[in-house]
Every structure is written in C-alpha cells, then in structure tokens.
C-alpha positions as CSV (number, residue, x, y, z in Angstrom):
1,X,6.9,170.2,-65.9
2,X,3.3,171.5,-65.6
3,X,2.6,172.9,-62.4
4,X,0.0,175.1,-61.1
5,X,0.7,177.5,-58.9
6,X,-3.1,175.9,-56.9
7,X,-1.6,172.6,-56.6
8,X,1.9,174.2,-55.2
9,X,-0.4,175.8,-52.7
10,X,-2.5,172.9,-52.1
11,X,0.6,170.8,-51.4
12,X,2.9,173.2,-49.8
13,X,0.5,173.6,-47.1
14,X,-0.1,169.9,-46.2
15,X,3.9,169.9,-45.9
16,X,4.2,172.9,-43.4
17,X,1.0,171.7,-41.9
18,X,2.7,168.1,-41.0
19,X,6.0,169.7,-40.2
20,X,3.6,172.6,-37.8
21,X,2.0,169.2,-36.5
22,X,5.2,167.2,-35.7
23,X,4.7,164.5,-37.9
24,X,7.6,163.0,-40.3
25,X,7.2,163.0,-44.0
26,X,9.4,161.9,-47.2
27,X,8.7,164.6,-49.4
28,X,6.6,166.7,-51.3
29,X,5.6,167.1,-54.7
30,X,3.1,169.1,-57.1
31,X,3.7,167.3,-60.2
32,X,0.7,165.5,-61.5
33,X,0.2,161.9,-61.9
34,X,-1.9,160.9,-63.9
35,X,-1.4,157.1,-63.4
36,X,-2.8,157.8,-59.5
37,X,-4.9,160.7,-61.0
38,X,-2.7,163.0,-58.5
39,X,-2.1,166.5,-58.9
40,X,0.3,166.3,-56.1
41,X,1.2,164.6,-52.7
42,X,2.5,164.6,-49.3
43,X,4.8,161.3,-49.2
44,X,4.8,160.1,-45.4
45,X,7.8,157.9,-44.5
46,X,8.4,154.3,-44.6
47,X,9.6,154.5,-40.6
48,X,6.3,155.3,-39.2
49,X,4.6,151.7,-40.5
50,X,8.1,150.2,-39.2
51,X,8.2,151.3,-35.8
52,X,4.3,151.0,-35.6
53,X,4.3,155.3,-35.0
54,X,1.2,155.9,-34.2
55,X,0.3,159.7,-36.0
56,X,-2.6,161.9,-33.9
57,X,-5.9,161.6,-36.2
58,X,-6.1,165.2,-35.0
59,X,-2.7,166.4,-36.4
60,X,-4.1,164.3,-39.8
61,X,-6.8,166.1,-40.1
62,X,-5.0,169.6,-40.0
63,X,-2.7,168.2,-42.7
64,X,-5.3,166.9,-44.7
65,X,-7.2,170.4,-43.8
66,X,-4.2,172.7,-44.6
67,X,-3.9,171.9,-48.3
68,X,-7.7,172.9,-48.9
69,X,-7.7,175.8,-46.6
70,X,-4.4,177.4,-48.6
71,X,-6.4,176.8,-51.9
72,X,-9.2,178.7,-50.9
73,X,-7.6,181.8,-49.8
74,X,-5.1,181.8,-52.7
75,X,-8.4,181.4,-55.0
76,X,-10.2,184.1,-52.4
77,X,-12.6,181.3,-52.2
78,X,-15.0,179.8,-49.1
79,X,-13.0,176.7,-47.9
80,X,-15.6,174.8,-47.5
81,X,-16.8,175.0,-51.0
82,X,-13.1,173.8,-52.3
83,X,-13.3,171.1,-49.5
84,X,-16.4,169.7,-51.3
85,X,-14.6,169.9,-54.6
86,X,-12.8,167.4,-56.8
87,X,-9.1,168.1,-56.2
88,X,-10.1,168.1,-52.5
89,X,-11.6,164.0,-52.7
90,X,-8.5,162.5,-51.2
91,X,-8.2,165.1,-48.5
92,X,-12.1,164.6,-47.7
93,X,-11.3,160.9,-47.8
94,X,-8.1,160.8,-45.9
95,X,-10.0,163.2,-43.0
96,X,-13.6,160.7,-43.3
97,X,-11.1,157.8,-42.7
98,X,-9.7,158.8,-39.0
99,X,-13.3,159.1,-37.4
100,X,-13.3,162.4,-35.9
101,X,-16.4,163.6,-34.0
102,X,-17.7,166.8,-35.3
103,X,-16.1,168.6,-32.6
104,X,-12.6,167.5,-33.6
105,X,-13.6,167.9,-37.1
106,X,-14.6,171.2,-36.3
107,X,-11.7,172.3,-34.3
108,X,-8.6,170.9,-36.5
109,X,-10.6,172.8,-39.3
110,X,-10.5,175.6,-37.6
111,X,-6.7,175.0,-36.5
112,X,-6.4,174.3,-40.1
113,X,-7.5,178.1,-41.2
114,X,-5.5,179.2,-38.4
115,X,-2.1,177.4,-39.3
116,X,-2.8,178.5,-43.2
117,X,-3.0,182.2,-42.4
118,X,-0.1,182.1,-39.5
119,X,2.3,180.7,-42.2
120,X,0.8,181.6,-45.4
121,X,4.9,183.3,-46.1
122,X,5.8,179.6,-45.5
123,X,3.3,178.4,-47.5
124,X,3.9,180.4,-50.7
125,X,7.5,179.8,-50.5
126,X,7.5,176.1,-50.3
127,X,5.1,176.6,-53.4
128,X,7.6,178.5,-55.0
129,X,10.3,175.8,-54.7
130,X,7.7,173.3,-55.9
131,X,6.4,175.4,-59.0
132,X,10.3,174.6,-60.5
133,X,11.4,171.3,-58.6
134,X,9.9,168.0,-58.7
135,X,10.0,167.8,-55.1
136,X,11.2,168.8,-51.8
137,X,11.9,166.7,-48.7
138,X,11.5,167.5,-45.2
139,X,14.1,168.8,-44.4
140,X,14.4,171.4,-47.1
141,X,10.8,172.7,-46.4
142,X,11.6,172.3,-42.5
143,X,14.3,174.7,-43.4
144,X,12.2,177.7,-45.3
145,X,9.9,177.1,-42.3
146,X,12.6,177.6,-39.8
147,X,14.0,180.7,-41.7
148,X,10.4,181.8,-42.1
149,X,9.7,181.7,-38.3
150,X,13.5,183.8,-38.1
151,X,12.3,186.5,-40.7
152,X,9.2,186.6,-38.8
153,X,10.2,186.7,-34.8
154,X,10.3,190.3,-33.2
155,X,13.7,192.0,-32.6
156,X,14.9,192.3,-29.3
C-alpha cells in the first residue's frame, strides 16, 4: 500500500470535517485508485439517497474545504494555492456544484481553516490510521474524534 502521508491528511480531514458537520459517511480511505484517478475518498452512505436526506450545501462545502485546508498547512502552504491545484479538482468541483454565493463560499472556507486548525490532533490521527489501513469507517474516526475532544477538554 502506497500512501502519502498528504493524501492521509487530505482525506482525514474531509472525514472529521463531515463527522464536525453532522453528516453520515461510509468510510474513508487514502489509497489511490487509479481506475477513478483517486488518491483517496470520503464514501458517503447509501441511506442518504434512500431516505431522500437532504445534506446542508454549507456543511459540503466545509467538507469538501477541510481536505484542502489540512494539506496546506501540513505542506506550510497558502490554501488557496492547493485549492487551485490538481489533487484539489474534485473538491473544487464538488464545492462549484452546490451553488454557494460568495459569501457562503467565503464563510464555510473560513469555517473550513477554522475546523482544520481546531482539530488538527484529530486530523493527524485519523491520518495515521489511514497511512497503514485501507480504510476506516465512521465510527472508528467518530471514535479518535471523541477521544480527541476527551484528551483535549479542561479538567475540572
């Protein structure tokens, strides 16, 4: 398995993004298919199309948002300039598809930025599952984001 530890970012942080956002996925992955030309990808569930689940284009565009965001600051990088990039098409596809005004675009990028340095432990722990597994469900990144948020919370 040949995974880089950019794509287990990239990928990690649309999963915690969805799971921050409160939408349902199948799983996660960061192995590279070159039949789809995928590095990696978020698999949404089946039961959203069969209960007609209708997911916020706002909470989309965070998750589509997230994965970029996380590769830029791994790669110390402007996000915008990985956004515009070639591993980044589908995310500026799957955001250009929900028909956000530019003050939705604007603000779930900057929620994006926001949810990517707020979890960034989250992030690179998910991406550390995914550099040795071929995938993780929901809830088994739910979990490292729940024990995350545990590790995290004050005492008192």
């Amino acid at each position: 398995m040949n995974i880089s530890r950019i794509t287990a970012i990239h990928e990690a942080a649309h999963a915690v993004a969805a799971i921050r956002t409160g939408l349902v996925f199948e799983s996660v992955t960061a192995v590279p298919d070159e039949e789809l030309e995928l590095d990696g990808a978020l698999h949404w569930t089946e039961l959203q199309d069969e209960l007609g689940l209708e997911m916020p284009p706002e909470a989309l565009a965070i998750v589509s948002l997230a994965g970029p965001c996380a590769e830029a600051k791994l790669r110390r990088l402007r996000p915008d300039r990985v956004f515009a990039g070639v591993a980044a098409l589908d995310d500026r596809e799957s955001v250009a598809s929900l028909g956000l005004s530019d003050a939705q675009f604007i603000a779930a990028s900057r929620d994006a930025l926001d949810l990517v340095e707020r979890d960034w432990a989250a992030i690179e722990r998910v991406a550390l599952e995914l550099e040795v597994r071929d995938s993780l469900d929901y809830d088994e990144i739910e979990a490292i984001v729940v024990s995350n948020d545990t590790r995290s919370a004050p005492a008192g």
